[in-house]
N, CA, C and O atoms as a Tripos MOL2 file, in Angstrom:
@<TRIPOS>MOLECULE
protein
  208   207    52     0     0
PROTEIN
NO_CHARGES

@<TRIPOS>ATOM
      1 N         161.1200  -68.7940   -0.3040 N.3       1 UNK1
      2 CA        162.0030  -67.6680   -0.0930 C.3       1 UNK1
      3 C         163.4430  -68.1670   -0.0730 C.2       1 UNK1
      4 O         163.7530  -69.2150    0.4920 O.2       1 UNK1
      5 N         164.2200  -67.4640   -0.6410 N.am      2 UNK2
      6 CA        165.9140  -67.8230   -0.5350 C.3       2 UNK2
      7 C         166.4210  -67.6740    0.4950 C.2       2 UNK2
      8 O         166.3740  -66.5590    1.0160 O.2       2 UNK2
      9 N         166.9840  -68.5970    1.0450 N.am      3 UNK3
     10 CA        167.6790  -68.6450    2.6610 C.3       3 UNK3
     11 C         168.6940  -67.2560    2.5630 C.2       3 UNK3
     12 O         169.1050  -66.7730    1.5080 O.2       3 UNK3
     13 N         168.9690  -66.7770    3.8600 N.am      4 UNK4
     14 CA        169.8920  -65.2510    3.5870 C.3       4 UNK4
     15 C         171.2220  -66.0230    4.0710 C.2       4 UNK4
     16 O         171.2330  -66.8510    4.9820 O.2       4 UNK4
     17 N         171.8210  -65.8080    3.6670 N.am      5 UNK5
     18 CA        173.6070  -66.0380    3.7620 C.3       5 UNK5
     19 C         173.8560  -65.6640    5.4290 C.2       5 UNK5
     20 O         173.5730  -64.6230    6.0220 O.2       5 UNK5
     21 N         174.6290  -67.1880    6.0580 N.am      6 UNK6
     22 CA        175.0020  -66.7930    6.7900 C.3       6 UNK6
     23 C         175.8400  -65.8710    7.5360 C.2       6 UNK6
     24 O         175.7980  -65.6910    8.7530 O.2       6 UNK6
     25 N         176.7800  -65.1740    6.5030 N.am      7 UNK7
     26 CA        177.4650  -64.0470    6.9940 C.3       7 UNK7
     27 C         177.6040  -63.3040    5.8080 C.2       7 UNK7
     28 O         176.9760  -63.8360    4.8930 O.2       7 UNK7
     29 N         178.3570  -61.9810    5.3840 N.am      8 UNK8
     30 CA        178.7360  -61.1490    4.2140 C.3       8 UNK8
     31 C         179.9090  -60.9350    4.4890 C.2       8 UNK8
     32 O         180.5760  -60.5670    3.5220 O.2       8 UNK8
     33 N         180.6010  -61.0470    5.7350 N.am      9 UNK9
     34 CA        181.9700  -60.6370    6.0400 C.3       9 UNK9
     35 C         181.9330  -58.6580    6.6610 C.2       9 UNK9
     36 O         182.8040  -57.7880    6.6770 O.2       9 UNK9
     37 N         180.6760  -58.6740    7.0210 N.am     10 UNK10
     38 CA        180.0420  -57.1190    7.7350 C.3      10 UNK10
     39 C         179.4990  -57.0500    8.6100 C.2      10 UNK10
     40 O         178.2800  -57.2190    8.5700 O.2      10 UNK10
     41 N         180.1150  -56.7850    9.7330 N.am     11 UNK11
     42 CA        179.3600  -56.9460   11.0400 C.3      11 UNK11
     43 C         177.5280  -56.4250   10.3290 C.2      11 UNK11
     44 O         176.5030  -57.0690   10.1070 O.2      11 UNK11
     45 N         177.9190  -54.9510   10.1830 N.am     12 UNK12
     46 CA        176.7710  -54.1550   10.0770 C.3      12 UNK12
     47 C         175.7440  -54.7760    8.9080 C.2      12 UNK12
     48 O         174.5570  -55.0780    9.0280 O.2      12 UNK12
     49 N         176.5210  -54.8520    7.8630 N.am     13 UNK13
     50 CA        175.4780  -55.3730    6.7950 C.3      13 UNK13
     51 C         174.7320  -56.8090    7.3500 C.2      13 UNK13
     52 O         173.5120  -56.6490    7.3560 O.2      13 UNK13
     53 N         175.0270  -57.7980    7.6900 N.am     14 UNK14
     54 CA        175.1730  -59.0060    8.9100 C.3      14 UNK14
     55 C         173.8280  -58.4490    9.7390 C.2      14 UNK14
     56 O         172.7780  -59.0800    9.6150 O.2      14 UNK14
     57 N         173.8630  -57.5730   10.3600 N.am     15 UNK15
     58 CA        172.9090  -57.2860   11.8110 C.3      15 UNK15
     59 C         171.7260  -57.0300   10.5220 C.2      15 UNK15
     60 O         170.8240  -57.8420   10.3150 O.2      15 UNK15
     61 N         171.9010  -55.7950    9.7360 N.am     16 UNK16
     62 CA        170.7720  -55.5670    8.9520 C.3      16 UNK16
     63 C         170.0520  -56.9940    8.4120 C.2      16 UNK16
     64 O         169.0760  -57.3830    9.0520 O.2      16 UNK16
     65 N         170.2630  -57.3640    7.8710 N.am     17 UNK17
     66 CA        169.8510  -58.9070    7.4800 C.3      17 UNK17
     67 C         169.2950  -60.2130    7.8650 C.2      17 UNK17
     68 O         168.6760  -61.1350    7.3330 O.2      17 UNK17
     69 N         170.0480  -59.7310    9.6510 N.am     18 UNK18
     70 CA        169.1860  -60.5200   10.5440 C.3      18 UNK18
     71 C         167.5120  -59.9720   10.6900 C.2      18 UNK18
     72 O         166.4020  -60.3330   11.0810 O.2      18 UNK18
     73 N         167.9430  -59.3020   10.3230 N.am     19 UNK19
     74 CA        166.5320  -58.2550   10.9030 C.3      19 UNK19
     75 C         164.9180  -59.3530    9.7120 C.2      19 UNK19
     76 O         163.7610  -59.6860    9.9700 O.2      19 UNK19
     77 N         165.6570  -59.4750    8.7320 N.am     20 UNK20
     78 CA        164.5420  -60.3350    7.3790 C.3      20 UNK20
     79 C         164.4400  -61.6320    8.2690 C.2      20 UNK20
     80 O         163.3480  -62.1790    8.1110 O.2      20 UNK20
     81 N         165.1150  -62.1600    8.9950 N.am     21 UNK21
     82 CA        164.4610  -63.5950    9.6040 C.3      21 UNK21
     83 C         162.8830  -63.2000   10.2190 C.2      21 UNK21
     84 O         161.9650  -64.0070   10.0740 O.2      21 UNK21
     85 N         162.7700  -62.5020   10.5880 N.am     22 UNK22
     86 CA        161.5720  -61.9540   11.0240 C.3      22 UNK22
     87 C         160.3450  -62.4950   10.0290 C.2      22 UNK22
     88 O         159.2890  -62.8450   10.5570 O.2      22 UNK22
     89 N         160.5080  -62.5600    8.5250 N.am     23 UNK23
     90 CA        159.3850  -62.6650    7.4930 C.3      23 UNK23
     91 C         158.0930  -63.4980    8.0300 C.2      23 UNK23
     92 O         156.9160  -63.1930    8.2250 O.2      23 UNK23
     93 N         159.1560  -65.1630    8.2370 N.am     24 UNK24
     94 CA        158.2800  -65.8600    8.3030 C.3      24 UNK24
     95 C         157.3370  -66.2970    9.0860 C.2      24 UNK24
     96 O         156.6060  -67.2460    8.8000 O.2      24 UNK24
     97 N         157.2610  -65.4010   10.5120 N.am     25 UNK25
     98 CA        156.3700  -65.2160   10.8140 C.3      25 UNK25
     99 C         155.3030  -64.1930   11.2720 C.2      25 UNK25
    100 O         154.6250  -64.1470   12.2980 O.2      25 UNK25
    101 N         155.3760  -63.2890   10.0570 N.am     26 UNK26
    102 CA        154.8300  -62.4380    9.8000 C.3      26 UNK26
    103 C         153.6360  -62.4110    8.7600 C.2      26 UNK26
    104 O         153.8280  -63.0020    7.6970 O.2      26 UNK26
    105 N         152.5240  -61.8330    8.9480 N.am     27 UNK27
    106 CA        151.4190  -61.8820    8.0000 C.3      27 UNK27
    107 C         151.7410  -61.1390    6.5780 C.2      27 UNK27
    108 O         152.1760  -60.0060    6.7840 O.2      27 UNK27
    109 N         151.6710  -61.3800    5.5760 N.am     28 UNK28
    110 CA        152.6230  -60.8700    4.4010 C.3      28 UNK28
    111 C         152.2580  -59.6710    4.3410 C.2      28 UNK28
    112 O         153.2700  -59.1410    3.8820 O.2      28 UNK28
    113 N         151.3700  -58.7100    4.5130 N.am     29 UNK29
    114 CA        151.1870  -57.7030    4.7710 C.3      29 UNK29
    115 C         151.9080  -56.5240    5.4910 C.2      29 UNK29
    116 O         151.6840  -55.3160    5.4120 O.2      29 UNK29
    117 N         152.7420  -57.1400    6.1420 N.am     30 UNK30
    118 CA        153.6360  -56.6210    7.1220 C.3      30 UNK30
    119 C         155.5700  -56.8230    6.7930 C.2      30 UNK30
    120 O         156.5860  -56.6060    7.4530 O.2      30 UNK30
    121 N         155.2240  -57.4150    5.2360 N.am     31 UNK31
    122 CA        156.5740  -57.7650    5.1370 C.3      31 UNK31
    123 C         156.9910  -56.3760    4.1720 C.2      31 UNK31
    124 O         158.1850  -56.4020    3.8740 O.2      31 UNK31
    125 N         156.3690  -55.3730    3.7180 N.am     32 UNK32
    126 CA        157.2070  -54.4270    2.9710 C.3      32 UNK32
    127 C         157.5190  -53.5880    4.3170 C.2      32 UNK32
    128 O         158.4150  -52.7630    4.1330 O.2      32 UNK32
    129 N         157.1200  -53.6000    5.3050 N.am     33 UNK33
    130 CA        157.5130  -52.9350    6.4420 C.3      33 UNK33
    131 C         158.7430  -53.4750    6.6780 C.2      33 UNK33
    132 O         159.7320  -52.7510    6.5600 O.2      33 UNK33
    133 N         158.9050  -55.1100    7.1240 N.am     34 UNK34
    134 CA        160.3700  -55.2000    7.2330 C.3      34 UNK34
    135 C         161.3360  -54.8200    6.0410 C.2      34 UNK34
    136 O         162.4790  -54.6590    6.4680 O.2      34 UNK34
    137 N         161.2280  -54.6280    4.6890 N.am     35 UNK35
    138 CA        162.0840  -54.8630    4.1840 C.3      35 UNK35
    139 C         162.3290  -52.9210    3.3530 C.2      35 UNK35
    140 O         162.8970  -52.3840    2.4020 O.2      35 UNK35
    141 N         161.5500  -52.6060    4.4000 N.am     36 UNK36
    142 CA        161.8090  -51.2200    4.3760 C.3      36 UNK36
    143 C         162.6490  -51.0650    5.3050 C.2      36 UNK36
    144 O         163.6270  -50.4090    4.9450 O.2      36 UNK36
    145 N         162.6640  -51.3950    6.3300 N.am     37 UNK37
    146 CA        163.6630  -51.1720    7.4970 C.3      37 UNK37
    147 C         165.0810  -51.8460    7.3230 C.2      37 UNK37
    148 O         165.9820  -51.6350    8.1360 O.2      37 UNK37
    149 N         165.2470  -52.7210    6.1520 N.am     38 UNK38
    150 CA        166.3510  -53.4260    5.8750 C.3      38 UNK38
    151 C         166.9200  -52.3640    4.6070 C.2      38 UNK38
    152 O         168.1370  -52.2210    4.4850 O.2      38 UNK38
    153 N         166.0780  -51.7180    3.7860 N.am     39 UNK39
    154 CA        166.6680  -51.0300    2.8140 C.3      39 UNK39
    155 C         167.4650  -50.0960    3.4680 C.2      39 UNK39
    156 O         168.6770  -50.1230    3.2570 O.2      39 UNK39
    157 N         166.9520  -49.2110    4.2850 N.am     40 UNK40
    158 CA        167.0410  -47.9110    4.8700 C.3      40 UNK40
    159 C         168.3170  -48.4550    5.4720 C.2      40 UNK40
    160 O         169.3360  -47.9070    5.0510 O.2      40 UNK40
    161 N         168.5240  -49.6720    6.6060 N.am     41 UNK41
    162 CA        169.5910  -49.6700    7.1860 C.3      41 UNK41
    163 C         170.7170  -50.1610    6.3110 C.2      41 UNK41
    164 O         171.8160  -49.7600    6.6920 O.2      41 UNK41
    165 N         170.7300  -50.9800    5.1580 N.am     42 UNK42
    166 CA        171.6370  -50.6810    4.1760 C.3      42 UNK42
    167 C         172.3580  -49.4450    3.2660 C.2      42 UNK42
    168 O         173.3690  -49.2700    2.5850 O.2      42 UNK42
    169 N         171.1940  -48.7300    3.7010 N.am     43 UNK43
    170 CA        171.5120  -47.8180    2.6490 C.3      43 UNK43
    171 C         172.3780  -46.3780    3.9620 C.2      43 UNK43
    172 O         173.1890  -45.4710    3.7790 O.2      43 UNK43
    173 N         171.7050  -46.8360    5.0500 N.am     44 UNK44
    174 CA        172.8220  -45.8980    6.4780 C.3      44 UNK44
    175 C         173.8390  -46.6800    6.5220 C.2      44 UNK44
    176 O         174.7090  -46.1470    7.2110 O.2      44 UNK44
    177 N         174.2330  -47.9050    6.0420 N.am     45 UNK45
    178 CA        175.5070  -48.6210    5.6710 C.3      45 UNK45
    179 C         176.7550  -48.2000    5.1840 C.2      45 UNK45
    180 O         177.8760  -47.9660    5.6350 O.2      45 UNK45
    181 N         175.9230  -48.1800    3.6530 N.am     46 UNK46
    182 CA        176.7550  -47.9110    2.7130 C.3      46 UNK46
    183 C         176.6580  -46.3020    2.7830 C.2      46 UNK46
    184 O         177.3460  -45.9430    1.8270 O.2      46 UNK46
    185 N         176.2670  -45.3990    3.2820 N.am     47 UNK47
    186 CA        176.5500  -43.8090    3.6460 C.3      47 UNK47
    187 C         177.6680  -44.0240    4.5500 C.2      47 UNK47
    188 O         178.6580  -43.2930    4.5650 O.2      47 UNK47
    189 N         177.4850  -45.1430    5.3860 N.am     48 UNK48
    190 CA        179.0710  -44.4950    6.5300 C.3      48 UNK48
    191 C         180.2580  -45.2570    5.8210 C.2      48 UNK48
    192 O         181.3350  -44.7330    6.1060 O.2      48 UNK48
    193 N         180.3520  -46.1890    5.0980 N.am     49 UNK49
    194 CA        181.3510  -46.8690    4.5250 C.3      49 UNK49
    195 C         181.8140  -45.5910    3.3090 C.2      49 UNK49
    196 O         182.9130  -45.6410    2.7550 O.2      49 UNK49
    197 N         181.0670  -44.7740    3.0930 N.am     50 UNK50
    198 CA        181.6900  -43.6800    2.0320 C.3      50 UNK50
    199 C         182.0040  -42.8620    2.5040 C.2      50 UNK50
    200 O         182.6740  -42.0770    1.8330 O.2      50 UNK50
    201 N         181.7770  -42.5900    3.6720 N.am     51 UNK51
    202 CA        182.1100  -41.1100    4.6140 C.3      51 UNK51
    203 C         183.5510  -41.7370    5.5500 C.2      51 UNK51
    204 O         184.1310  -41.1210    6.4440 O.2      51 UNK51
    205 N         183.8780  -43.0780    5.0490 N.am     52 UNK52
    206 CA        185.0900  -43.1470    5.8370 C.3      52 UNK52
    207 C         186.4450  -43.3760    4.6680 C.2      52 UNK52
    208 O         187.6030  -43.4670    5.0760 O.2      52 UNK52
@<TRIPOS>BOND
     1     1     2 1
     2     2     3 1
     3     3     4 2
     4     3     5 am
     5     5     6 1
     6     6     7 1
     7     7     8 2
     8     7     9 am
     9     9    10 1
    10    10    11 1
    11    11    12 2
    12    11    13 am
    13    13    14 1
    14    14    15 1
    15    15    16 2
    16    15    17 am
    17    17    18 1
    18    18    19 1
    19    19    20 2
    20    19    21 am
    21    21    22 1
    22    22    23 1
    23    23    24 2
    24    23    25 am
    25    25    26 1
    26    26    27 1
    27    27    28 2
    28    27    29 am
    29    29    30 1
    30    30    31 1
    31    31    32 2
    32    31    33 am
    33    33    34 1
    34    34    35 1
    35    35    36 2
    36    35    37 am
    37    37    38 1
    38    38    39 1
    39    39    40 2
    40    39    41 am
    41    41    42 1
    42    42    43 1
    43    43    44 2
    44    43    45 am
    45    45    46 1
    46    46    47 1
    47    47    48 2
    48    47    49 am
    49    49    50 1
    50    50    51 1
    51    51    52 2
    52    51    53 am
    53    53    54 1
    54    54    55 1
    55    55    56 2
    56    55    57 am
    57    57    58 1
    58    58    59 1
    59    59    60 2
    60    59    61 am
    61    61    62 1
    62    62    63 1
    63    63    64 2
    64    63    65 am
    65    65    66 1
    66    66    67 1
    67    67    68 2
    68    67    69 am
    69    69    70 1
    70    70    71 1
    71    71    72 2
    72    71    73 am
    73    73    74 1
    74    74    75 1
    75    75    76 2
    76    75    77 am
    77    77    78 1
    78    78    79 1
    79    79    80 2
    80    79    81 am
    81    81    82 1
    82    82    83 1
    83    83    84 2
    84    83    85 am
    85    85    86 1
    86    86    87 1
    87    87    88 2
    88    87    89 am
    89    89    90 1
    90    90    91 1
    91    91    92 2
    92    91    93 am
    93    93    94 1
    94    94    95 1
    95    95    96 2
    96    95    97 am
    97    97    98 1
    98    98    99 1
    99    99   100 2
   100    99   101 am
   101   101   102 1
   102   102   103 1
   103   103   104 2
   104   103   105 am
   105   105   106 1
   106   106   107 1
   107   107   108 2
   108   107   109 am
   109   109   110 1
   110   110   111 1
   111   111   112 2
   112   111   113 am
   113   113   114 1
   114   114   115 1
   115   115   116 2
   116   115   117 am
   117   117   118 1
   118   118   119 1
   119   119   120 2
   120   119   121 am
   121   121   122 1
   122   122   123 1
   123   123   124 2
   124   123   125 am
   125   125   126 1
   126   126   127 1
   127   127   128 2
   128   127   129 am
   129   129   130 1
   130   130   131 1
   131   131   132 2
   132   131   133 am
   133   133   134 1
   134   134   135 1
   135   135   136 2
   136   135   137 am
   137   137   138 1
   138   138   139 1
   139   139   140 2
   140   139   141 am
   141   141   142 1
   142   142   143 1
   143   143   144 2
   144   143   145 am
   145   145   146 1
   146   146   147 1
   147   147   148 2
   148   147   149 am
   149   149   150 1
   150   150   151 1
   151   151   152 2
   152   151   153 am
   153   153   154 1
   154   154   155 1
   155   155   156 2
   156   155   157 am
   157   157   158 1
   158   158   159 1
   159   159   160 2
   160   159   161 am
   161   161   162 1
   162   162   163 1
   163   163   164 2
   164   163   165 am
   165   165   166 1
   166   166   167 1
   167   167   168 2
   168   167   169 am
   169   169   170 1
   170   170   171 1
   171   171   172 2
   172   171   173 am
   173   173   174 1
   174   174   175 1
   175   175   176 2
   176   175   177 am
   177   177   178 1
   178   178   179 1
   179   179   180 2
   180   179   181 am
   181   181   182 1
   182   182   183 1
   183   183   184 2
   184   183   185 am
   185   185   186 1
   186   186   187 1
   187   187   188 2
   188   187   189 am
   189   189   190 1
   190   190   191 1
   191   191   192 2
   192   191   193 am
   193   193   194 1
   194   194   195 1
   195   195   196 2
   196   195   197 am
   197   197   198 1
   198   198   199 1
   199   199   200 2
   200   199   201 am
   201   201   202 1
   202   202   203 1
   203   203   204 2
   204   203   205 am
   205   205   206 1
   206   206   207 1
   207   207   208 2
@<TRIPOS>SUBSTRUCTURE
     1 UNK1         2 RESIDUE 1 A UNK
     2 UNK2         6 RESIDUE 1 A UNK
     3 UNK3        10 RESIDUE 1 A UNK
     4 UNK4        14 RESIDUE 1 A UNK
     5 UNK5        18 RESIDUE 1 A UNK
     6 UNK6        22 RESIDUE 1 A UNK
     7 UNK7        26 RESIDUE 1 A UNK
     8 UNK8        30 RESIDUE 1 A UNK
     9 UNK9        34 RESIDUE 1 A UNK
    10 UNK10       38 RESIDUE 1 A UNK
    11 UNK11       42 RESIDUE 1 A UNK
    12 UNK12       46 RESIDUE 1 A UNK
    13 UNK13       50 RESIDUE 1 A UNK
    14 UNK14       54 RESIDUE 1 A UNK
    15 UNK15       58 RESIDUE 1 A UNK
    16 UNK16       62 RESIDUE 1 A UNK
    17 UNK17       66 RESIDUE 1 A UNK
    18 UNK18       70 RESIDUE 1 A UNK
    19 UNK19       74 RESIDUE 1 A UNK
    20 UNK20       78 RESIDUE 1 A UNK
    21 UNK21       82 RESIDUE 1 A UNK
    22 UNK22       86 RESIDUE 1 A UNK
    23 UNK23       90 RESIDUE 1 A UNK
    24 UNK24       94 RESIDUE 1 A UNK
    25 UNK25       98 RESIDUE 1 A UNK
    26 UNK26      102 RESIDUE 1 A UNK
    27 UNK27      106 RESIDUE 1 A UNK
    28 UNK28      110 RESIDUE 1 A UNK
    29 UNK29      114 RESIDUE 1 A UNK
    30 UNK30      118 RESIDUE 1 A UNK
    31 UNK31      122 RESIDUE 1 A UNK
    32 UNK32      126 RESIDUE 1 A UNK
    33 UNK33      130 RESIDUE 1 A UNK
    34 UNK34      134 RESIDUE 1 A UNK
    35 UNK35      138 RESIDUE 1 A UNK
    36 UNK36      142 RESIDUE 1 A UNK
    37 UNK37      146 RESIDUE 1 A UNK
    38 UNK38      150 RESIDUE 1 A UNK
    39 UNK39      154 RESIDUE 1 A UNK
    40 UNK40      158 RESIDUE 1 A UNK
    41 UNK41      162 RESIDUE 1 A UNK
    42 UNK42      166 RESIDUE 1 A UNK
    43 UNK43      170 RESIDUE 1 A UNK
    44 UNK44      174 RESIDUE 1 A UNK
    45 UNK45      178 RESIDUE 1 A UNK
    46 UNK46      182 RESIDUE 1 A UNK
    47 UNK47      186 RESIDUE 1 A UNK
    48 UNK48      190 RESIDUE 1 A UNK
    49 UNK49      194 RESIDUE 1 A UNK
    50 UNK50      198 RESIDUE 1 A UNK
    51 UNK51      202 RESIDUE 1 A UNK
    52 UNK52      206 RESIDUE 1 A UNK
């Protein structure tokens, strides 16, 4: 797996991302769950970065 970047320069995008350290110890079965919860909070991201 590709290491995730230690920062993006986004608090918020940053927190979302922490959230994927989680993978590896997770049964892979359980990883479209995290990376559903990482889409979604990117994507409530980039909704408030356009609404401002």
């Amino acid at each position: 797996m590709t290491e995730i970047p230690e920062g993006t320069g986004d608090e918020r995008v940053d927190a979302v991302l922490a959230g994927l350290e989680r993978l590896p110890g997770l049964p892979a079965g359980e990883h479209a769950a995290v990376f559903d919860d990482a889409f979604a909070g990117l994507e409530e991201t980039l909704a408030a970065m356009d609404e401002q």
